[in-house]
Backbone bond lengths (Angstrom), bond angles and torsions (degrees), N, CA, C in turn:
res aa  C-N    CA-C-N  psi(-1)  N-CA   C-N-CA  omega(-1)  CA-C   N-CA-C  phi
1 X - - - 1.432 - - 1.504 109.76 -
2 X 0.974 122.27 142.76 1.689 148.61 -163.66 1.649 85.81 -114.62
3 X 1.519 109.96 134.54 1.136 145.91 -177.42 1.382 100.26 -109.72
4 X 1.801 112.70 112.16 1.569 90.53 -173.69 2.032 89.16 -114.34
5 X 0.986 89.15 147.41 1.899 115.81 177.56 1.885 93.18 -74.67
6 X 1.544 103.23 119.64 1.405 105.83 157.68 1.295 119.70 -103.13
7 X 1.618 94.31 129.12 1.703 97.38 -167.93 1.524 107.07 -90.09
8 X 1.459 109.72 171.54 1.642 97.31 173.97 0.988 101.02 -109.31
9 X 1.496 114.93 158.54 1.526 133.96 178.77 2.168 95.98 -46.72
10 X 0.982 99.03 169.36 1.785 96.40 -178.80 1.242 105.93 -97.44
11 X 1.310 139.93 128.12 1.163 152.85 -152.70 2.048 87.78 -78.63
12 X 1.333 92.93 159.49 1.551 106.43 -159.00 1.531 90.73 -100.92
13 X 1.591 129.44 149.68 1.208 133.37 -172.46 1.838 108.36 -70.50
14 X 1.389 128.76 90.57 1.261 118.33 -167.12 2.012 126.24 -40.97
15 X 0.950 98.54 -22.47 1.404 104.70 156.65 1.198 140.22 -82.39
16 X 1.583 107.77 0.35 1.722 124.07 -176.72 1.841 91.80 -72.44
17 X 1.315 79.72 168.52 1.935 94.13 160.17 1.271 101.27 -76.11
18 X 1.514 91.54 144.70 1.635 104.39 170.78 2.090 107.47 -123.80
19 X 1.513 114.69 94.20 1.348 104.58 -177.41 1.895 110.51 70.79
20 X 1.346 104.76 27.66 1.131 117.98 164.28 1.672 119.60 81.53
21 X 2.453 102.92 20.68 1.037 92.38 -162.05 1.754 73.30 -124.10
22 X 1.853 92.85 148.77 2.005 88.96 175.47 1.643 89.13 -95.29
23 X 1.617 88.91 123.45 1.612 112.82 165.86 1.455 113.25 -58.37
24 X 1.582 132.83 -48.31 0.968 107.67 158.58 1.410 153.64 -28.38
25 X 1.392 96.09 -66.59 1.401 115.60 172.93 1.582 114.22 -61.91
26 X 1.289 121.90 -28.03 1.131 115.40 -169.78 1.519 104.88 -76.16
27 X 1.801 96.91 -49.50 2.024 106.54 169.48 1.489 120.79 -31.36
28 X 1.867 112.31 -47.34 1.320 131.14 -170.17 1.589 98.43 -69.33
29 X 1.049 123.10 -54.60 1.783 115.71 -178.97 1.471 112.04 -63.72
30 X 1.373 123.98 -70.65 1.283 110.82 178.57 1.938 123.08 -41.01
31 X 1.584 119.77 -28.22 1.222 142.86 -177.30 1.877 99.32 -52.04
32 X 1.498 107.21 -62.87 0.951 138.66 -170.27 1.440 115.83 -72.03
33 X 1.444 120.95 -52.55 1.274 114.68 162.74 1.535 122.16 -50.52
34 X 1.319 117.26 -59.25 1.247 129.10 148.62 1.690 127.68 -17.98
35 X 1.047 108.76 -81.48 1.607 96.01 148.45 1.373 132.27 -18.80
36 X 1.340 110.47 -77.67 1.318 116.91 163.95 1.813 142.65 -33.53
37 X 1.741 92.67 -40.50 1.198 102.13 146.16 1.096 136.77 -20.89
38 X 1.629 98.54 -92.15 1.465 125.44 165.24 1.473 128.82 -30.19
39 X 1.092 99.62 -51.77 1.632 120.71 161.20 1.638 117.11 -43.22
40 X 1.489 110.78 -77.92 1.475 108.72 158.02 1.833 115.92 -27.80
41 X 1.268 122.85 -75.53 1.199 140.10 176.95 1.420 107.70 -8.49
42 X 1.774 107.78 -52.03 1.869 135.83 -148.52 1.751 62.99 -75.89
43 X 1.638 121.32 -80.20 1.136 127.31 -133.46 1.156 116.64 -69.81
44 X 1.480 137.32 -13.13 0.802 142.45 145.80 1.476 151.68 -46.71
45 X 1.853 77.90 -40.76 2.132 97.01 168.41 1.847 99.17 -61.39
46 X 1.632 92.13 -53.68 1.635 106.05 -172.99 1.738 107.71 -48.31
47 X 1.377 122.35 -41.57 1.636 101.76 168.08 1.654 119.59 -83.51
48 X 1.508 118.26 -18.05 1.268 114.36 172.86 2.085 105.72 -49.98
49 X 1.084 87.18 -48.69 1.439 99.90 -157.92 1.930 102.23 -66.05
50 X 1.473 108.11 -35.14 1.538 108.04 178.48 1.855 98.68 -81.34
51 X 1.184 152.10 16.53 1.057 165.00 159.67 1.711 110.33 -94.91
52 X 1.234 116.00 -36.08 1.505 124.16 174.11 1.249 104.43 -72.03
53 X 1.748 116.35 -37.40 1.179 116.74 -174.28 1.792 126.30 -76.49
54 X 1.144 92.55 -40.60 1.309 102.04 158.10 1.427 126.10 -45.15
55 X 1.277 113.25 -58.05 1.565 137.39 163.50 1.708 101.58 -16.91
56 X 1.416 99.07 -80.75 1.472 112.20 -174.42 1.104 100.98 -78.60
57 X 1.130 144.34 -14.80 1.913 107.37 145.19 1.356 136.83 -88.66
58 X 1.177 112.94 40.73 1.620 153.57 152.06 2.083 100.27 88.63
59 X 1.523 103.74 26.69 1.489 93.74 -174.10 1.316 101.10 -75.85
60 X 1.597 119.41 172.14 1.372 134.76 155.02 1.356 126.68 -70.51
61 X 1.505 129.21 81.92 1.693 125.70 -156.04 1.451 87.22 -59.17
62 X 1.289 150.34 -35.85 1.502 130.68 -149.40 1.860 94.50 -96.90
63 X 1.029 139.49 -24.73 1.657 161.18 167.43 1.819 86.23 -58.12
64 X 1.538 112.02 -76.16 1.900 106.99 -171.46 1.548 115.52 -72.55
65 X 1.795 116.27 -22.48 1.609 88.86 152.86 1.609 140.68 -83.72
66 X 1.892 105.51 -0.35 1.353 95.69 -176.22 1.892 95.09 -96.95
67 X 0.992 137.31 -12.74 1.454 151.16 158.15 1.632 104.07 -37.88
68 X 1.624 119.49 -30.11 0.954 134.51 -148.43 1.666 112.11 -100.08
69 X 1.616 97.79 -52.96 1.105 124.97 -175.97 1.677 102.26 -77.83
70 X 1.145 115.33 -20.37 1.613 118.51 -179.43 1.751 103.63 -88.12
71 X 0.956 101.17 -38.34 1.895 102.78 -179.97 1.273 101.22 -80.32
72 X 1.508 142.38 12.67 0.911 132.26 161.27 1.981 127.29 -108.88
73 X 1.482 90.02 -3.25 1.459 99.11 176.09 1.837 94.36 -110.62
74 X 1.785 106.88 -178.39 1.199 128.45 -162.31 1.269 113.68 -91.69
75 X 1.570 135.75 125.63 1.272 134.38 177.15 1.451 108.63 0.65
76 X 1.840 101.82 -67.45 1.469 116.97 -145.67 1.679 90.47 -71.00
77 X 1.033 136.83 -15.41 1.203 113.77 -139.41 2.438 78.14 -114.43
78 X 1.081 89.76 -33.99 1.584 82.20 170.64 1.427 118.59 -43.09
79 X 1.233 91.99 -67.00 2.002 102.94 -176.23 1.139 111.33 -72.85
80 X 1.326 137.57 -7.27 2.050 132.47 160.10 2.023 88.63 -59.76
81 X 1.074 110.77 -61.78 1.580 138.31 -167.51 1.434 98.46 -47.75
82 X 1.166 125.12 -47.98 2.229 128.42 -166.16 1.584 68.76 -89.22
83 X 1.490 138.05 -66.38 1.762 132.72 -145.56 1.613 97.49 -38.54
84 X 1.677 102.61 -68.19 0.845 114.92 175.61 1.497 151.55 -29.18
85 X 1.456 112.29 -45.53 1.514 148.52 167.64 1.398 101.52 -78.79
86 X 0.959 137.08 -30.11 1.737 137.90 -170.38 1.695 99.39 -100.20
87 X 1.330 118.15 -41.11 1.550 121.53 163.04 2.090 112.29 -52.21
88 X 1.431 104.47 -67.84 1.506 91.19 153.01 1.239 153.72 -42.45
89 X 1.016 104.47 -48.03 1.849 116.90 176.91 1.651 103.18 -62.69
90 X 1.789 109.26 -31.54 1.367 89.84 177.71 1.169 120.09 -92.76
91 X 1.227 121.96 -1.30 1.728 125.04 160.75 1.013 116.04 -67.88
92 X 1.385 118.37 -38.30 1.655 123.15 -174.43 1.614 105.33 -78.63
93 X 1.576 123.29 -3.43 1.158 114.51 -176.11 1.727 113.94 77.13
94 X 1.361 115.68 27.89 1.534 106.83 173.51 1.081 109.36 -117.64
């Protein structure tokens, strides 16, 4: 009896297309997003923690995130936003 050796099929070039998708490229984005992730993750502890800090130096964290959220929109679009809120409060009688 002859002992026959099973070969394996030949492994496919990992950078070929696979079903019309380049494995590379696809590896490189998910790689990268991923990263990025992580990244967020870092930056996130890092503002949790400048929010703690604030805390204990007796600020208002909910006062320094809307401070926050306002320096991030446009003049015009602030004062439609106070017009607005100051138009309510006086309907509601406050």
């Amino acid at each position: 009896m002859s002992e026959t050796v099973a070969t394996r099929p030949a492994k496919k070039d990992e950078g070929a297309d696979v079903g019309g998708i380049a494995a590379d490229r696809l590896r490189s984005i998910i790689e990268r997003v991923e990263r990025l992730e992580e990244e967020r993750k870092a930056l996130a502890s890092d503002i949790k923690d400048i929010y703690a800090e604030a805390k204990s130096a007796g600020f208002d964290v909910k006062v320094v995130r809307q401070i926050i959220s306002i320096r991030k929109k446009e003049p015009a679009e602030v004062e439609e936003q106070e017009t607005l809120l100051d138009l309510y409060r006086r309907a509601l009688g406050m």
